[in-house]
DSSP file (Angstrom, degrees, kcal/mol; ACC not computed):
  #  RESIDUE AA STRUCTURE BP1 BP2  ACC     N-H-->O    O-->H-N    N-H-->O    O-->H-N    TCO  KAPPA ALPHA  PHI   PSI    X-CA   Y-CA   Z-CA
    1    1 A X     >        0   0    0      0, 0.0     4,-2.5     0, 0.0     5,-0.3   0.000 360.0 360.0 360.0 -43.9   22.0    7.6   12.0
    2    2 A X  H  >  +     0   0    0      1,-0.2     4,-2.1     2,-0.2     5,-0.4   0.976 360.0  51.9 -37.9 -76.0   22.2    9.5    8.4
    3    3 A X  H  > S+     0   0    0      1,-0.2     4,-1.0     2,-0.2    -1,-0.2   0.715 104.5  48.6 -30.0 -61.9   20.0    6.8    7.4
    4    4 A X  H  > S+     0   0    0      1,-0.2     4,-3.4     2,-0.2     5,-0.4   0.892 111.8  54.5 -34.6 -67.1   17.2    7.0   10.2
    5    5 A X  H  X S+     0   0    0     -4,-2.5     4,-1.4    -3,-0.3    -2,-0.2   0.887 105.7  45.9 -44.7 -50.8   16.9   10.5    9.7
    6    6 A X  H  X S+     0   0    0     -4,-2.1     4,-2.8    -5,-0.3     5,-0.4   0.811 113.6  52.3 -49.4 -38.2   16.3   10.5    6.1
    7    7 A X  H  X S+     0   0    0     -4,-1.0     4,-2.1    -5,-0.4     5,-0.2   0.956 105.5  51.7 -90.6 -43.0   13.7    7.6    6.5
    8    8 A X  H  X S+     0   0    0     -4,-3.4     4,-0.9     2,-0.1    -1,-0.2   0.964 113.2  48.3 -61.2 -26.0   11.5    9.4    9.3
    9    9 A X  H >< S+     0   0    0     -4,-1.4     3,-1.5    -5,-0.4    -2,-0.2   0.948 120.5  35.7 -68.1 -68.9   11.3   12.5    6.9
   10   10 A X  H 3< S+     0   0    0     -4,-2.8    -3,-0.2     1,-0.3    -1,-0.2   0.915 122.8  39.3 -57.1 -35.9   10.3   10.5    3.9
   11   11 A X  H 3< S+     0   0    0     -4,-2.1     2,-0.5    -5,-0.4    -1,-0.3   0.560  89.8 115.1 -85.9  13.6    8.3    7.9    5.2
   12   12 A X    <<  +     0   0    0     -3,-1.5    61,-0.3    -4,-0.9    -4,-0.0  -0.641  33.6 173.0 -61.6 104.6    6.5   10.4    7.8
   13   13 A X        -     0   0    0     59,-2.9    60,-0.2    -2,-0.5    -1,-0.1   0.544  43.4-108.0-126.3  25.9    2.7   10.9    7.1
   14   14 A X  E     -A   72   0A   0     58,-0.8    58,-1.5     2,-0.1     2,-0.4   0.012  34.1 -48.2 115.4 166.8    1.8   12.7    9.8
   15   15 A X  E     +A   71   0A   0     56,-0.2     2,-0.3    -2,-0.1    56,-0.2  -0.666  47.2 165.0 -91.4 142.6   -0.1   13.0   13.2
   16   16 A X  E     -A   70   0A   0     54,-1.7    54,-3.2    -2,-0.4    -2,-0.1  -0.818  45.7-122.0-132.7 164.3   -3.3   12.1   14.0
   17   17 A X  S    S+     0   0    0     -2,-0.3     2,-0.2    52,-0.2     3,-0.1   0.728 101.2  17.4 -80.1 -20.1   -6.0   11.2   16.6
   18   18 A X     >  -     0   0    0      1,-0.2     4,-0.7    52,-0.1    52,-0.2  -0.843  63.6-132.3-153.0 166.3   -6.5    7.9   15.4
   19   19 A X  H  > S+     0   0    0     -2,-0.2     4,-1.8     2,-0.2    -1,-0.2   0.792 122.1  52.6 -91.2 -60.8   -4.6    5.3   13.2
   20   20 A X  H  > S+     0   0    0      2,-0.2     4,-1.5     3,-0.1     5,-0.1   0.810 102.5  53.8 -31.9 -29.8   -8.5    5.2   11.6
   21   21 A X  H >> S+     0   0    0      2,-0.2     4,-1.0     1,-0.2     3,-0.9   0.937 106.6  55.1 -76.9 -72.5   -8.5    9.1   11.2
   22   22 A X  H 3X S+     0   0    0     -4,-0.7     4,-1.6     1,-0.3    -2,-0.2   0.603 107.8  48.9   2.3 -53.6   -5.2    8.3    9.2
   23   23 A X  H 3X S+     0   0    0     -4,-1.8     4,-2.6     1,-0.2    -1,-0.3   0.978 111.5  43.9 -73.5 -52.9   -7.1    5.8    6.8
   24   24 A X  H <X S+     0   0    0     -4,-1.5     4,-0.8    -3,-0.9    -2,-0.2   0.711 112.4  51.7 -62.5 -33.4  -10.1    7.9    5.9
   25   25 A X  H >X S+     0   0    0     -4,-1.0     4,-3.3     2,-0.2     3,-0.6   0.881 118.4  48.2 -81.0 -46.6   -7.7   11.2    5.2
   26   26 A X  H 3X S+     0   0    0     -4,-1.6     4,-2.8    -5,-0.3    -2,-0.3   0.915 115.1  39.5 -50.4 -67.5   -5.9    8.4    3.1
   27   27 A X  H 3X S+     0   0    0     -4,-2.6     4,-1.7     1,-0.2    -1,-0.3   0.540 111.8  54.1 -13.6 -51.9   -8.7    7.3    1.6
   28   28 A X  H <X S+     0   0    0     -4,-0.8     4,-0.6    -3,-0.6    -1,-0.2   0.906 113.8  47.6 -70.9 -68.0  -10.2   10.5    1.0
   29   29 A X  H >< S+     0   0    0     -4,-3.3     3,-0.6     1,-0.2     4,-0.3   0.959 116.3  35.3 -54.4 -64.1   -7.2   11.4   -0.6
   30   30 A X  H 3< S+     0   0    0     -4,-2.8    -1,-0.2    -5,-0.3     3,-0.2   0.930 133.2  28.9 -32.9 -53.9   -6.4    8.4   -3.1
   31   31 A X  H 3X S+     0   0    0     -4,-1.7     4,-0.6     1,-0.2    -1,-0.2  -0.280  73.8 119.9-141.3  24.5   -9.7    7.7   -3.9
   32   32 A X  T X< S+     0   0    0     -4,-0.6     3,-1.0    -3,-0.6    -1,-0.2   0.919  89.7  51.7 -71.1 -44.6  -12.1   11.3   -3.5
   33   33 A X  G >4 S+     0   0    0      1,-0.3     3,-1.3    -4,-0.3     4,-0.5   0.963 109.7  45.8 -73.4 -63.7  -12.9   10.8   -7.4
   34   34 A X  G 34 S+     0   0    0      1,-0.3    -1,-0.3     2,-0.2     3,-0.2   0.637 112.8  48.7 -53.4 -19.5  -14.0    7.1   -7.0
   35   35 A X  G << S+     0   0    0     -3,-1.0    -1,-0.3    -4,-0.6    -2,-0.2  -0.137  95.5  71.6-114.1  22.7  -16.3    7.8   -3.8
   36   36 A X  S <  S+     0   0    0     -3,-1.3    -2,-0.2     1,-0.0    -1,-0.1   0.620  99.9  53.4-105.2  -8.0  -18.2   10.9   -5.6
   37   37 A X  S    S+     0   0    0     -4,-0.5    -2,-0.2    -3,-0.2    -3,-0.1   0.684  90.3  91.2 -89.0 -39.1  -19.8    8.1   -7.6
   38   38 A X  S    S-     0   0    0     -4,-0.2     2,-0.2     1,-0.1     3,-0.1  -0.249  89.2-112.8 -64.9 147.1  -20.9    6.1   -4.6
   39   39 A X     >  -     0   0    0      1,-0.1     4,-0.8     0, 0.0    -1,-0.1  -0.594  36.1-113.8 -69.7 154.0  -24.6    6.9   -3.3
   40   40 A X  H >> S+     0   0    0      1,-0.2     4,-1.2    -2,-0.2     3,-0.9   0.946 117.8  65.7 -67.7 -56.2  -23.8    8.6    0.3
   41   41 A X  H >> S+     0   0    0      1,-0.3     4,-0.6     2,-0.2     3,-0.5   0.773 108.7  43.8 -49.0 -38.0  -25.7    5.2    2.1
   42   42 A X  H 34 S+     0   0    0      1,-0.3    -1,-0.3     2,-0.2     3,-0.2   0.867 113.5  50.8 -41.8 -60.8  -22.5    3.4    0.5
   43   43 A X  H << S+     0   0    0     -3,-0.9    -1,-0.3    -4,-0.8    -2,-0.2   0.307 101.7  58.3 -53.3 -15.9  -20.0    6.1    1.6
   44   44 A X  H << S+     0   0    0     -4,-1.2    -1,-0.3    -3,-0.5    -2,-0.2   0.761 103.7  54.2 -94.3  -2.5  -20.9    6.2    5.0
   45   45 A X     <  +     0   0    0     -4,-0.6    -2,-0.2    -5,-0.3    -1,-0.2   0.462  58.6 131.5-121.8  16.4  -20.2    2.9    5.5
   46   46 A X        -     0   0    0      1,-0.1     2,-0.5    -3,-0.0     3,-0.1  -0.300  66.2-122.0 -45.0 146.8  -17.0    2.2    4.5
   47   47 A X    >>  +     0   0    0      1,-0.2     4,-1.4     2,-0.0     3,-0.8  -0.704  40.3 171.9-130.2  54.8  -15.3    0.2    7.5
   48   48 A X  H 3>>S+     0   0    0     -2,-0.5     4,-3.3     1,-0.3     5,-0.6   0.903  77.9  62.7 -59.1 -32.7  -12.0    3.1    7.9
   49   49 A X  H 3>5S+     0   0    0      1,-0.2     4,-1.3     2,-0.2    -1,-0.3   0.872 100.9  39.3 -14.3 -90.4  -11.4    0.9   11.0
   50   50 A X  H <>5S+     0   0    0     -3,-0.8     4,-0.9     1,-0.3     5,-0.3   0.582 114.0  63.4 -68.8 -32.2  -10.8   -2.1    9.5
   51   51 A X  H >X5S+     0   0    0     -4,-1.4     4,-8.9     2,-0.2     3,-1.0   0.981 106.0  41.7 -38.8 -58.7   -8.8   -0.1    6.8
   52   52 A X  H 3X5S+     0   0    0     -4,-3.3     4,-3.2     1,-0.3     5,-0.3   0.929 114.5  47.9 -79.2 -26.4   -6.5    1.0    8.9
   53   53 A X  H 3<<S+     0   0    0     -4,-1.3    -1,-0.3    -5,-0.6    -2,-0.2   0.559 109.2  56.4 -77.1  -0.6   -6.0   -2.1   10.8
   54   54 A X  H <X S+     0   0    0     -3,-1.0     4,-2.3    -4,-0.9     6,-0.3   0.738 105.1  54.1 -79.2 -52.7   -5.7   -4.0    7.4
   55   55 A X  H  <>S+     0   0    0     -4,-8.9     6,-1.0    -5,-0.3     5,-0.9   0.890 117.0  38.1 -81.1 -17.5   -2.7   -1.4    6.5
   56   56 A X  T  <5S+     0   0    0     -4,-3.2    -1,-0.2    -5,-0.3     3,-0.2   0.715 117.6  43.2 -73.8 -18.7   -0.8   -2.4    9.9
   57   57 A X  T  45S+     0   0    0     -5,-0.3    -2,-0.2    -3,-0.2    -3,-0.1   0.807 114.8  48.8 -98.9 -25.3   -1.3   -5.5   10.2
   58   58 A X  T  <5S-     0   0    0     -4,-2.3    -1,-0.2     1,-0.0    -2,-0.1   0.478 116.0-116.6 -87.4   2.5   -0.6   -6.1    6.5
   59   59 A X  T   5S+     0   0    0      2,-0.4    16,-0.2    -3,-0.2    -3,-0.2   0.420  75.6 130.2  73.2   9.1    2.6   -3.8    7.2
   60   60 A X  S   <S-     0   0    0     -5,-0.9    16,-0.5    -6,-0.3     2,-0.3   0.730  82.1  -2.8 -22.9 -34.8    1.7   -0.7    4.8
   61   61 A X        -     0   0    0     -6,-1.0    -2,-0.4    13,-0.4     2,-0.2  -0.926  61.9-146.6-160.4 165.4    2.5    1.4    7.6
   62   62 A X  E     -B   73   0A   0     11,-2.1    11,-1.2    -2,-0.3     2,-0.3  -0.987  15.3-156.0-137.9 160.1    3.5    1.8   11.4
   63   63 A X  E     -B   72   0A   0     -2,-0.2     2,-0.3     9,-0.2     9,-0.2  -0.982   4.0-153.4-140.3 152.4    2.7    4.1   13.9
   64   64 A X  E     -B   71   0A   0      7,-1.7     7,-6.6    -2,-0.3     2,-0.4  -0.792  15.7-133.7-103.3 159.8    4.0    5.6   17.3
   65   65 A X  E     +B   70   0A   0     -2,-0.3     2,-0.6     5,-0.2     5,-0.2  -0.944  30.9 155.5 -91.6 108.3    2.4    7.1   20.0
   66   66 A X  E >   -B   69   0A   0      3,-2.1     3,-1.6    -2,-0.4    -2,-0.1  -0.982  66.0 -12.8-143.9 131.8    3.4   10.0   21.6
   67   67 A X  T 3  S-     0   0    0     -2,-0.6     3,-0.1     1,-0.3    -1,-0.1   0.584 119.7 -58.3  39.8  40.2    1.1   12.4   23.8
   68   68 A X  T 3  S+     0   0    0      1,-0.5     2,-0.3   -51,-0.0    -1,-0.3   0.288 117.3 103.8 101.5  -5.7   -1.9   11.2   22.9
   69   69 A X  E <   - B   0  66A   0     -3,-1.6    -3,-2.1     2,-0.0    -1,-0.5  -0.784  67.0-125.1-132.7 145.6   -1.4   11.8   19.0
   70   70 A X  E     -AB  16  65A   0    -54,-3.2   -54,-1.7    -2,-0.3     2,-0.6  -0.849  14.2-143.7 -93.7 121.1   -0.6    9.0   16.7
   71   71 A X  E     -AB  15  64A   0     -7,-6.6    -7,-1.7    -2,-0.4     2,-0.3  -0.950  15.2-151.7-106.9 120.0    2.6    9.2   14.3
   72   72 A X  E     +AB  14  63A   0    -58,-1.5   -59,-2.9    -2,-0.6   -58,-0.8  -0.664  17.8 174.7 -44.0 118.5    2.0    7.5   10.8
   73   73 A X  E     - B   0  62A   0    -11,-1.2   -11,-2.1   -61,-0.3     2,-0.4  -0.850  35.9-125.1-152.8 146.0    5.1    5.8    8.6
   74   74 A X        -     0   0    0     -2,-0.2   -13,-0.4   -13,-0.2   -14,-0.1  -0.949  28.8-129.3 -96.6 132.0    4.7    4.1    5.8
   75   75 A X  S    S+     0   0    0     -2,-0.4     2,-0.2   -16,-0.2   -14,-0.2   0.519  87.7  15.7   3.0 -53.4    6.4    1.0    6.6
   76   76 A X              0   0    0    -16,-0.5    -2,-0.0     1,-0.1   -69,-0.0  -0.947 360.0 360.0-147.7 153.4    8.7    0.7    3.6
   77   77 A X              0   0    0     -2,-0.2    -1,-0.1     0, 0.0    -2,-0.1   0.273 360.0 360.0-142.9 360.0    9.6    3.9    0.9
């Protein structure tokens, strides 16, 4: 149980409305430098969608649901 406990606090990266809102705050975050470069047509069309369903299905992360809000873990820490 020690264990379990330890791993949702470190792998925890918070709730969100969307597993997409998740990718784009991710995104945003990593990668604000690299996208200041882009013209905005580029930037608006980055596909956070398909991100985020690229970093579950590629096992980066998992998420629960609970009351409407999405919980983010990164898969493995």
């Amino acid at each position: 149980m020690e264990g379990a406990l330890r791993y949702m606090e470190e792998a925890y990266c918070g709730e969100y409305d969307s597993l997409t809102d998740y990718a784009e705050q991710f995104i945003d975050d990593c990668y604000a430098d690299s996208l200041k470069g882009l013209p905005e047509f580029i930037r608006y069309h980055i596909d956070y969608e398909g991100i985020a369903r690229d970093m579950e299905l590629g096992g980066d992360v998992f998420t629960l649901e609970f009351e409407g809000k999405v919980h983010v873990f990164y898969a493995c820490i």
